[in-house]
VOGU-459326 format. One record per residue: z, x, y of N, C-alpha, C in turn. Coordinates in steps of 0.02 Angstrom, whole numbers, plus 50000, padded with zeros to 5 digits. Atoms other than C-alpha are relative to their C-alpha. Example, Ala and Ser with C-alpha at 12.3 -4.5 7.8 and 13.67 -1.06 7.14 Angstrom:
! VOGU-459326
500005004549941503905061549775500005004550060/499974995849941503575068449947500374996150055/
***
This chain:
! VOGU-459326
499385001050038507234994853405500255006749975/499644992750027508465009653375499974998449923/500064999950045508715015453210500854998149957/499425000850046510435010853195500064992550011/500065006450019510054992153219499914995949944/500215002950020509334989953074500705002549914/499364998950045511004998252973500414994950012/499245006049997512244985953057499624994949976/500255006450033511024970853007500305001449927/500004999350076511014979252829500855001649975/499344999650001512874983052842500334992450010/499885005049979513234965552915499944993749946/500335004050050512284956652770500415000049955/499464997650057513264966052636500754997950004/499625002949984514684961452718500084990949973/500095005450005514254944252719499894997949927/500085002950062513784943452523500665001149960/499464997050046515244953152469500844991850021/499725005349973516224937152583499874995749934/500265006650047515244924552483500325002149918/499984996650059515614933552309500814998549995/499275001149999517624933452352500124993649984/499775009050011517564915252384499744997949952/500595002650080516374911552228500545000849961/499534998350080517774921652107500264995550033/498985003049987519504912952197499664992849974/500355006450011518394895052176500064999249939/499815000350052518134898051999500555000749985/499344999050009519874905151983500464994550007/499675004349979520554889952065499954993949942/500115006350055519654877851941500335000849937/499834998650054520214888751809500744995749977/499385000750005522044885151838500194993150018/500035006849995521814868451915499924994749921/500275000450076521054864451733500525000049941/499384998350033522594871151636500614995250026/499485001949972523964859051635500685002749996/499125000150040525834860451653500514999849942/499705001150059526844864051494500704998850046/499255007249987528414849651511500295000749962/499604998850044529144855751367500605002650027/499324998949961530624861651480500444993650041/499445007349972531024844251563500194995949954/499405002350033532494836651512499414990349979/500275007750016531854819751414499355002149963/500315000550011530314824951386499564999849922/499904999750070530354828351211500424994949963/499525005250037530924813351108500114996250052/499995003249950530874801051269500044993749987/500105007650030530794786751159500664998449973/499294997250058532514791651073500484998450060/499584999749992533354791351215500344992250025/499865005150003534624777951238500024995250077/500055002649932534154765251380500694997450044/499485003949968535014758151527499664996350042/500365002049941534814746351652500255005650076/499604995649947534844757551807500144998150047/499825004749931534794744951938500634997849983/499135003850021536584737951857500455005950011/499624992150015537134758051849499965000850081/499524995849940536854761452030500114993550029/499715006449980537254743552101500735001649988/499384995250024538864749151996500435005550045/499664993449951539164764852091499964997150083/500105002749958538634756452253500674995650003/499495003549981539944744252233500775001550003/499254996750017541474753952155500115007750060/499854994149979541204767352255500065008549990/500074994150027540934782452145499595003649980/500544994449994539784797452141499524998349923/500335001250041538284796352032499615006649981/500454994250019537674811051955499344997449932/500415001850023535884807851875499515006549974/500304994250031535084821951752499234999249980/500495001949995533414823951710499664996149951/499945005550081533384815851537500004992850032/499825007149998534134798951608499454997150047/500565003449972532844799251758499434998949956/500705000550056531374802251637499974994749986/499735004950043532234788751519499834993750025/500065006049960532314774851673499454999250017/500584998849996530484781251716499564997449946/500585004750049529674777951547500444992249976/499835006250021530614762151514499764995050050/500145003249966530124755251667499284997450022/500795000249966528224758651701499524997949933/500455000550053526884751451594499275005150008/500544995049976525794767151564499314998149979/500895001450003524024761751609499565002450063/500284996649943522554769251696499714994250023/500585006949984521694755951806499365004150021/500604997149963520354758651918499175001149951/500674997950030518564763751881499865004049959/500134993350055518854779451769500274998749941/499605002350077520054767651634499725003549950/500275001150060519154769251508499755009549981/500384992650026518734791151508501005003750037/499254995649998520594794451584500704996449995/499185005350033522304787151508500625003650014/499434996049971523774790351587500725000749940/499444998150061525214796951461500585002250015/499255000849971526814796451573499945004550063/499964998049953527694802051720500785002750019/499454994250007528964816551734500375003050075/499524998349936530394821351863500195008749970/499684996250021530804838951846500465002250073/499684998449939532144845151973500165008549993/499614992750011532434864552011499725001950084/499784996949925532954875752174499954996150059/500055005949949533314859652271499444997350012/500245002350005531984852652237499674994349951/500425004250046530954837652139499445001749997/500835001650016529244838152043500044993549987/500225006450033528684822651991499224999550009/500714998850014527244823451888499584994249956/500275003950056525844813951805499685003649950/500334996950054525164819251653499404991349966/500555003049989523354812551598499695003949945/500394996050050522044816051474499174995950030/500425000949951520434816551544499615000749969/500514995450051519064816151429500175002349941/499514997550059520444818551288500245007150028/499944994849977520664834051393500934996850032/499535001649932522604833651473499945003850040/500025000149928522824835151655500525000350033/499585000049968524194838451751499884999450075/499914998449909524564832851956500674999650010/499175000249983526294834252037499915001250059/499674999649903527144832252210500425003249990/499434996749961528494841452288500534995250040/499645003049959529814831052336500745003650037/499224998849990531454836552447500314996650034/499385004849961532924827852511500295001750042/499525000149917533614828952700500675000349972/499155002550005535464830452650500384994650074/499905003849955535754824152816499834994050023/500345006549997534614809552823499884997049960/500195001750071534294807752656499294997150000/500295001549984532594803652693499405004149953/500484996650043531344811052565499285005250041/500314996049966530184825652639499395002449912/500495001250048528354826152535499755010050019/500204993750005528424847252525500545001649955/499424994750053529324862252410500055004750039/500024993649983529454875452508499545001650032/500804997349939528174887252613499685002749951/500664997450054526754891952516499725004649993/499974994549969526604908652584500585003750021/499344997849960528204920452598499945001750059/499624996549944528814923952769499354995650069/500435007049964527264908452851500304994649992/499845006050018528004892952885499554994749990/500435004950018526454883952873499275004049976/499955005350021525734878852761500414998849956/499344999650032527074871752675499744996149921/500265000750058526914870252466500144991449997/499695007649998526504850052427500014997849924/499725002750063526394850252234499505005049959/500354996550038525154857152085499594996749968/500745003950050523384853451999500075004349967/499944994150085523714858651826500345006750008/499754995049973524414874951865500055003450056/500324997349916523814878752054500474995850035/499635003249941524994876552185499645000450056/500305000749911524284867352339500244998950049/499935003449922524424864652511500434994350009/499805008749995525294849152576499664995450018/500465005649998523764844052636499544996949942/500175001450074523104841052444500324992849992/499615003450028524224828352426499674992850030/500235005949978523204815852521499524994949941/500335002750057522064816052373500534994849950/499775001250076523404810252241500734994150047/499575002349988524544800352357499834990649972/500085006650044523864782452307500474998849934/499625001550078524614785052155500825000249992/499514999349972526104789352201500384992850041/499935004849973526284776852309500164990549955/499785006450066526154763152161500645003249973/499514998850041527374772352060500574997550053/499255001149955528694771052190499904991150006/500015008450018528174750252196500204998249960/499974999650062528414750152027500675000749993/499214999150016530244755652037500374998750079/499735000949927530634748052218500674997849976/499255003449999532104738352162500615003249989/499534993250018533054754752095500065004850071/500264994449929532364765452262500324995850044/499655003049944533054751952380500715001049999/499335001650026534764751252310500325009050010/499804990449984534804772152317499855002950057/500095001249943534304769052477500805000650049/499605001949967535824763252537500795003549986/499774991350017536744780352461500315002850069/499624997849960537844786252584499485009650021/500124994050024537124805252530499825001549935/500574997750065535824809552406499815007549985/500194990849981535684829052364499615003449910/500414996850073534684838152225500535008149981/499454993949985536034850252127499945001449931/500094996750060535274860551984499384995249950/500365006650047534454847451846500264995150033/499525010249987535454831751935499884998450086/499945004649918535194819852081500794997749982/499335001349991536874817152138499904993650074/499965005549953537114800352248500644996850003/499505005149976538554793452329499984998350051/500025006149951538924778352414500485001550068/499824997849954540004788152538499975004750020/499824996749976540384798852638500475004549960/499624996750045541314817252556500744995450040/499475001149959542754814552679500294993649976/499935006050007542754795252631500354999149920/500115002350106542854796652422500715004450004/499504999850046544594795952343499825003049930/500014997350058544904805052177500064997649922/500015003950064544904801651997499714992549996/500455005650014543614788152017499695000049923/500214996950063542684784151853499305002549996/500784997650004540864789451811499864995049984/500625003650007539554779051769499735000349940/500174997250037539134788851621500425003849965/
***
């Protein structure tokens, strides 16, 4: 055996621990921030959510659906229709160590969060999706963006507590998800049938037509 065999082993090794050591910190690092939830003190509603004044929203866009006029929806009023509607309880097997304590829409750079917030152990918890809207199809797309500048994949699918993940993450937390939207089918069907649905600043904007189609000085809704 030469003598420089036994350098690349010992070079090779080092290599290999200094590997392991990288992934050890980012791991911790990841839990760290995973751990840390979301401060919501910026979405609209979220503060004083109890205060604000209800509606029925299935009568509000049924309403616009029928008259024909644009519906602009801010993030206050979604919140508003959100906690009035859902009875916040944790089921499942962990009831009783994690209690769910609402569920938050925030909208920014054409896009939706929609988050749960959780206390885990009396600890809160933050998860959130990424939702965006097809203007053209209107068809809801379960990402935010690319998750990496200038890589189109993998594309960003939401956040654990502060850590933005993958879109493949989202497999974990979609169950839940999946109820919530049950939970408010009868509102989701009806916005369904939205001509054009677009995300524009804080506001879902939905109308029942076509631009080309909509006459002027219609009234609002609101």
């Amino acid at each position: 055996m030469s003598e420089d065999e036994p350098k690349k082993k010992g070079c090779f090794g080092t290599l290999v621990s200094l590997a392991l050591l990288v992934c050890t910190v980012g791991l911790v690092v990841a839990l760290y921030f995973v751990a840390q939830p979301q401060d919501l003190t910026d979405i609209g509603g979220y503060v004083g959510i109890d205060k604000v004044q209800q509606r029925d929203m299935r009568a509000v866009l049924q309403n616009s659906l029928n008259r024909g006029y644009p519906l602009p929806l801010n993030e206050e009023q979604l919140n508003a229709w959100i906690y009035q509607s859902l009875d916040m309880k944790q089921g499942g097997w962990f009831s009783g160590m994690v209690k769910l304590k609402g569920v938050w829409i925030r909208m920014e750079d054409g896009r939706a969060e929609v988050i749960t917030e959780r206390t885990v152990f009396g600890k809160p918890f933050t998860v959130s999706m990424f939702l965006k809207l097809n203007e053209e199809s209107g068809e809801l797309q379960f990402e935010g963006g690319r998750y990496f500048s200038g890589l189109p994949k993998p594309l960003s699918g939401g956040r654990f507590g502060k850590l933005v993940v993958p879109q493949g993450f989202l497999l974990l937390v979609l169950p839940s998800y999946r109820n919530l939207a049950k939970a408010l089918e009868p509102e989701i069907e009806i916005a369904r049938k939205m001509a054009v649905l677009k995300i524009d600043g804080d506001r879902l904007i939905l109308q029942p037509r076509l631009p080309d189609q909509m006459g002027l000085g219609q009234p609002s809704p609101f």
